[in-house]
C-alpha positions in Angstrom: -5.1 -14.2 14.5 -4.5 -13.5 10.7 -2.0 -16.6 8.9 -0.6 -12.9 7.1 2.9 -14.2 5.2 5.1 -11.6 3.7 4.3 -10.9 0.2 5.7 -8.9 -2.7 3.5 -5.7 -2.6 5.8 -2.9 -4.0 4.5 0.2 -3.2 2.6 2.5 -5.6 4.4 5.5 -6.2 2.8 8.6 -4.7 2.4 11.9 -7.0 4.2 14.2 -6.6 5.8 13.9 -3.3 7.1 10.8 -3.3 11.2 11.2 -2.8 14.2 9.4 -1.8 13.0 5.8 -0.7 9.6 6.2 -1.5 9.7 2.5 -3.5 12.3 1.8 -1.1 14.8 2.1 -4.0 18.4 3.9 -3.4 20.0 7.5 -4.6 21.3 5.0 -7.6 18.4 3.4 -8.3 19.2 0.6 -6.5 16.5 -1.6 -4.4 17.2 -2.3 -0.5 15.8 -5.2 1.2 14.7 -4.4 4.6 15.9 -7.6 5.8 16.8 -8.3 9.8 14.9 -5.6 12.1 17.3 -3.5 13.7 17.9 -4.4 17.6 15.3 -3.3 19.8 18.0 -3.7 22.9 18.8 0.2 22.2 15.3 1.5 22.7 14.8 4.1 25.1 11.1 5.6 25.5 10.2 9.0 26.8 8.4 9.9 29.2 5.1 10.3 26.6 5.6 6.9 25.7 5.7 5.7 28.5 2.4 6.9 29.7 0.8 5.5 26.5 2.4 2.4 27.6 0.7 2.7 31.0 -3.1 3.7 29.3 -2.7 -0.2 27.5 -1.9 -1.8 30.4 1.8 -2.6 29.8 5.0 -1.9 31.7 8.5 -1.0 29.6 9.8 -4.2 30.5 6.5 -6.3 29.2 7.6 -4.5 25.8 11.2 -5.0 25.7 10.3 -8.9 26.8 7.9 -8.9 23.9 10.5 -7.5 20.8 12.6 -9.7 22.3 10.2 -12.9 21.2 9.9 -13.9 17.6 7.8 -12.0 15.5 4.4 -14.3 14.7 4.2 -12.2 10.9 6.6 -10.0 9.0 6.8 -7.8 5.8 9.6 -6.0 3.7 9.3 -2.9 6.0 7.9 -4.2 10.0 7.4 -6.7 12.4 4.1 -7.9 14.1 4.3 -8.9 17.8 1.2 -10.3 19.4 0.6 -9.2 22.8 0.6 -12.4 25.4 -2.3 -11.0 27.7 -5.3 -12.1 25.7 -8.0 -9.1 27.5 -6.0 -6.7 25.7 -6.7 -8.0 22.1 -3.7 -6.3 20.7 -0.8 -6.6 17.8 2.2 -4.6 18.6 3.4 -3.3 15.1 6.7 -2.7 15.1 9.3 -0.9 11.7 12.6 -2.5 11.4 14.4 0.3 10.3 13.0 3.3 13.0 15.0 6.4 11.4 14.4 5.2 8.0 10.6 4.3 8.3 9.4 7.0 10.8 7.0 8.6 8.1 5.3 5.1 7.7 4.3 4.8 11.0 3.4 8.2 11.6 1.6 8.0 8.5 -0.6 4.8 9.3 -1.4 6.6 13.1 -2.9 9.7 11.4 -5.1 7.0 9.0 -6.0 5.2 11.9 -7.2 7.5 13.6 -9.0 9.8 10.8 -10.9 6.2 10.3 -11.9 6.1 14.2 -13.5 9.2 13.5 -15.2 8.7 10.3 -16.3 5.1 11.9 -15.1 3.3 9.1 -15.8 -0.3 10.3 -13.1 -2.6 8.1 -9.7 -1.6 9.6 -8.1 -1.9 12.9 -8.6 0.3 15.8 -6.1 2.0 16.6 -4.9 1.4 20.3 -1.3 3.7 20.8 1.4 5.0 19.1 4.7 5.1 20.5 6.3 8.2 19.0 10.0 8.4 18.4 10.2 4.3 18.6 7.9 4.1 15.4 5.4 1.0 17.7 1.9 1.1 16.8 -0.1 -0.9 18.9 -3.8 -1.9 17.3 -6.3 -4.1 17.5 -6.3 -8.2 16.7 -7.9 -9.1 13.7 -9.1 -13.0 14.0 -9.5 -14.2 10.5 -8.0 -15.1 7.4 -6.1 -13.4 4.4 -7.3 -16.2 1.1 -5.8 -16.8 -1.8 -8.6 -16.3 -4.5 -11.5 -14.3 -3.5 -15.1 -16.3 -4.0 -17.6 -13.8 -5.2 -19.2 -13.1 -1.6 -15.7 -11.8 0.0 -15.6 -10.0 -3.6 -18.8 -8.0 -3.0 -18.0 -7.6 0.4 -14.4 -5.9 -0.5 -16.5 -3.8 -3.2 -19.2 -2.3 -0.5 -15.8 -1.8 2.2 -13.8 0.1 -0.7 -17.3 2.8 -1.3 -17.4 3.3 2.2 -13.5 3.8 2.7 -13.6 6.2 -0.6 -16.4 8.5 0.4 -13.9 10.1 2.6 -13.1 13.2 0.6 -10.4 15.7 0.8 -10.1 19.1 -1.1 -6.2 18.1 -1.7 -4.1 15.3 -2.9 -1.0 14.0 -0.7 0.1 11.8 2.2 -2.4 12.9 5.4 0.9 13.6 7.8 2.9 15.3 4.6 2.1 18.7 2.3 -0.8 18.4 0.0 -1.4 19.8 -3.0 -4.7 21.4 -4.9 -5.3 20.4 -8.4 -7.7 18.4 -10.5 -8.0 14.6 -11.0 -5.4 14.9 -14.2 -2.9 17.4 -12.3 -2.7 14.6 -10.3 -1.9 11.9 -12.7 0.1 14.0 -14.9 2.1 14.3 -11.9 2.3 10.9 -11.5 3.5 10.2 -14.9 6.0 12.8 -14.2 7.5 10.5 -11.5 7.6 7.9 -12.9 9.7 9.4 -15.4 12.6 10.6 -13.2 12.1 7.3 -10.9 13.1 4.9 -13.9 15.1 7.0 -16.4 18.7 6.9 -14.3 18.4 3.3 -14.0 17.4 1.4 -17.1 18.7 3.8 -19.6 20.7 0.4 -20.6 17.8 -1.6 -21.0 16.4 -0.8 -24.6 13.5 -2.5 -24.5 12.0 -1.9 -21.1 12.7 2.0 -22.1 10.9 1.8 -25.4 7.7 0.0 -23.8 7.5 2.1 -20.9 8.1 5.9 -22.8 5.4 4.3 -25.2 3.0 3.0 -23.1 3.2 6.4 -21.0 2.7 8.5 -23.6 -0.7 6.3 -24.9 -1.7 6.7 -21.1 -1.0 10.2 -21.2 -2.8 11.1 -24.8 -5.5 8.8 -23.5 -6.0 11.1 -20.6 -6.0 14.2 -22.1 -8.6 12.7 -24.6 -11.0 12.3 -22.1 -9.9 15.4 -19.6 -13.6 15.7 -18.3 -13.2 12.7 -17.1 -10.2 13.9 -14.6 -11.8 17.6 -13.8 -13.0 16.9 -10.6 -10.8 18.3 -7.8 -12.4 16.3 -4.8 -10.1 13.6 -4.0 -10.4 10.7 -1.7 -8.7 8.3 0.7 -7.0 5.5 -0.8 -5.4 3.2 0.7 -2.7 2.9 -2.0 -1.5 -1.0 -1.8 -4.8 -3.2 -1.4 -3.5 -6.7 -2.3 -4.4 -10.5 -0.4 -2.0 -10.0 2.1 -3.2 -6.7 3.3 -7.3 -8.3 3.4 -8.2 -10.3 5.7 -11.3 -12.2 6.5 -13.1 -11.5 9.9 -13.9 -15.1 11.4 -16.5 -13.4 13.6 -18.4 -12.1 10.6 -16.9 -12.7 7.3 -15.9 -9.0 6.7 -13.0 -8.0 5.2 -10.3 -6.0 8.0 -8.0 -3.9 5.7 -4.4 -3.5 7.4 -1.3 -1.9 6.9 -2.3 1.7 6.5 1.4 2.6 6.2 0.7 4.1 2.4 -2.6 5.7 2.8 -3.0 8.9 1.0 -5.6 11.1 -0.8 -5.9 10.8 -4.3 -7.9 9.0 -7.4 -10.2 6.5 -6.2 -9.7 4.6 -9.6 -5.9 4.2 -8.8 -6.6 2.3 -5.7 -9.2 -0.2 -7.3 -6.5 -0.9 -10.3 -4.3 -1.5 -7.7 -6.4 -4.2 -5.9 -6.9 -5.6 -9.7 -3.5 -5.7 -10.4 -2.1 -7.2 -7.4 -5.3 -9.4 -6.8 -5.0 -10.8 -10.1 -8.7 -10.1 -10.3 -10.3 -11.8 -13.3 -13.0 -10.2 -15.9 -15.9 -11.6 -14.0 -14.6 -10.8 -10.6 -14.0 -6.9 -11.8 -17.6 -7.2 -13.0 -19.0 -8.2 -9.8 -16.9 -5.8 -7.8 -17.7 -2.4 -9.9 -21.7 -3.7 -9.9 -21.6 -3.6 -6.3 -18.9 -0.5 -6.0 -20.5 1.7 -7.8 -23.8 0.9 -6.5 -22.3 1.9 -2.8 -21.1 5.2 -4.1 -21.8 8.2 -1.7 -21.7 9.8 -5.1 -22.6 8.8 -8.1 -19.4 8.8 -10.5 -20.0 8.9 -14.3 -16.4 8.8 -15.2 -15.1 6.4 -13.1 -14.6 3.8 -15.3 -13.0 6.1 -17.8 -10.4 7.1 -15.2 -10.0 3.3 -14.4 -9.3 2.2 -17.9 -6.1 4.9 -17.7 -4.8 4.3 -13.8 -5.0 0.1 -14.9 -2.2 0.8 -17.1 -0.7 3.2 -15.2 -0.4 0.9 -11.9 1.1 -2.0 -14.7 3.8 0.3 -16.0 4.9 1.3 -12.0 4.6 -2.2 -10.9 7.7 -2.9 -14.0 9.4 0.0 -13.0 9.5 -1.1 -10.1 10.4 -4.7 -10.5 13.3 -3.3 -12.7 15.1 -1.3 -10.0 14.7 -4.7 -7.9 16.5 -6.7 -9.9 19.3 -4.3 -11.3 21.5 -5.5 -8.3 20.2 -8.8 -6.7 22.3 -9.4 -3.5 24.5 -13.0 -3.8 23.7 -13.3 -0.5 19.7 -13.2 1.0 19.6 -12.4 4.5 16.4 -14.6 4.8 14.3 -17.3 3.5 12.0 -14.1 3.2 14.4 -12.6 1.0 14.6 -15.2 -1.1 11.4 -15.8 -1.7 10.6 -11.8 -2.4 13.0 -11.8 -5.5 11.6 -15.2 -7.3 7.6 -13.3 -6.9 9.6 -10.1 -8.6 11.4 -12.1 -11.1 8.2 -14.4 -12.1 6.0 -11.0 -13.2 8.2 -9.6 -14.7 8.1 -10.8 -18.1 4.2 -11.0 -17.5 3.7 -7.1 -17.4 6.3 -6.8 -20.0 3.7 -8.6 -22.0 1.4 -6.7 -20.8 2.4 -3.3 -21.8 3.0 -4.4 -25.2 -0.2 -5.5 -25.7 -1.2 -2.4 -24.6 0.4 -0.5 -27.2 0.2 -2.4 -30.2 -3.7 -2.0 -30.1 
């Protein structure tokens, strides 16, 4: 069983459809905590469910005894349950907020199940989706999420991440939403675009965030548009759109890594998600070098203008992550509801003045 603890890892924003909570940020602006699951005492499963119940090998009552019991891992947005019977090999993943969350855990069945059928060997297997409850039952990963990734788990990762991104789609967009057609900088101009009406209501008081981030968008974007050959391909791929530690873990059987929490998954760039896992893995220069040497040496297609593209989306995936952060802290509650909680908003407030940093470095070269 994974020693998983519940990190920061904000969600990247999706382009163009990403609305409403997408960031899990309010009509104002505001970020909400998930906090305490909502009680599981109300659920009533239909007759579908039940039957998927009954192809795992559990009754109704094994499940409501199970939610019931304390959760052996949890994260902003869901609970993990592990399954008593051991023959079944099974986690029980479970959204606190059901209503709220429904597109997540539709959106990590669809993934599951496009990667049973394109064999890709470094997730979970899918075992059953319960569908309204928003319960996704999948396999047990035995193993270990680490804190700093030696140079074995690094190339490892690297030759997971070609195999994951030479699943190709002619369209960018969740898998379970609308997609839309375009090239490689349709779809980051769309992305700047939302990023732009994501932060502008709420740090229009905050003259120096809104002077590094207009700045530091509009280098990404003239950088871009430089190099547009570089974003003229109109394959896209599926990412897995928040690769951080907590979402790797370690296979004790083989040392493989087992990607989880599919929630996210979409098709776009395959340079955003790799920025992403060196943002959030605080990946240094010589573990980026040995990742992209073995990366792009497990391409299904060879990329010339990969790195290009991964020089723009590094800085792109900084300015979200401050955005981000922002909205967190414009209203910190006085009271947590957790230890959790608590923990959630000193990670937020550490980085922040880090990527602020950042992004003026950026500019000022």
């Amino acid at each position: 069983m994974s020693n998983r603890s519940p990190g920061e890892n904000p969600p990247i924003i999706r382009a163009p459809e990403n609305k409403g909570n997408a960031q899990q940020l309010s009509k104002r602006g505001h970020y909400t905590f998930s906090g305490e699951a909502k009680s599981f005492g109300e659920l009533a499963l239909t007759a579908q469910e039940e039957r998927t119940l009954e192809k795992l090998g559990i009754t109704p009552e094994d499940l409501q005894k199970l939610l019931t019991a304390p959760p052996f891992a949890e994260g902003s947005y869901a609970l993990l349950f592990e399954l008593s019977d051991p023959s079944l090999n099974a986690v029980a993943k479970v959204w606190k907020n059901r209503g709220q969350d429904f597109e997540r855990g539709a959106n990590e069945n669809i993934v599951l199940r496009l990667l049973r059928i394109r064999h890709f060997k470094n997730a979970p297997k899918l075992k059953g989706y319960l569908q309204p409850s928003t319960i996704l039952f999948e396999e047990k990963v035995e193993g270990e999420t680490v804190k700093h990734f030696d140079k074995n788990q690094v190339e490892r990762l690297a030759s997971a991440l070609a195999d994951l991104h030479s699943i190709t789609f002619n369209t960018y967009g969740k898998p379970f939403g609308k997609r839309k057609k375009g090239t490689h900088l349709d779809y980051l101009l769309d992305g700047v675009e939302t990023l732009h009406k994501i932060y502008e209501p709420f740090i229009a008081n905050q003259t120096e965030a809104t002077d590094i981030i207009n700045r530091s968008l509009d280098k990404m974007r003239d950088q871009a548009e430089k190099t547009a050959n570089a974003f003229s391909d109109t394959k896209f791929t599926l990412i897995h759109f928040d690769l951080n530690k907590n979402n790797i873990i370690f296979s004790k059987k083989d040392g493989d890594p087992v990607i989880v929490d599919w929630e996210q998954a979409s098709a776009g760039d395959n340079a955003m998600d790799i920025a992403k896992l060196f943002l959030k893995s605080n990946f240094n220069a010589g573990q980026k070098q040995d990742f992209l040497r073995v990366y792009e040496s497990h391409q299904a297609k060879k990329d010339p203008h990969f790195q290009e593209r991964l020089n723009v989306y590094e800085v792109f995936v900084l300015i979200n992550s401050l955005i981000w952060r922002l909205g967190v802290l414009r209203d910190v509650p006085l009271h947590m509801s957790s230890e959790n909680e608590v923990q959630f908003y000193d990670r937020v407030k550490n980085n922040l003045d880090k990527e602020i940093e950042a992004l003026k470095n950026y500019v000022s070269k």
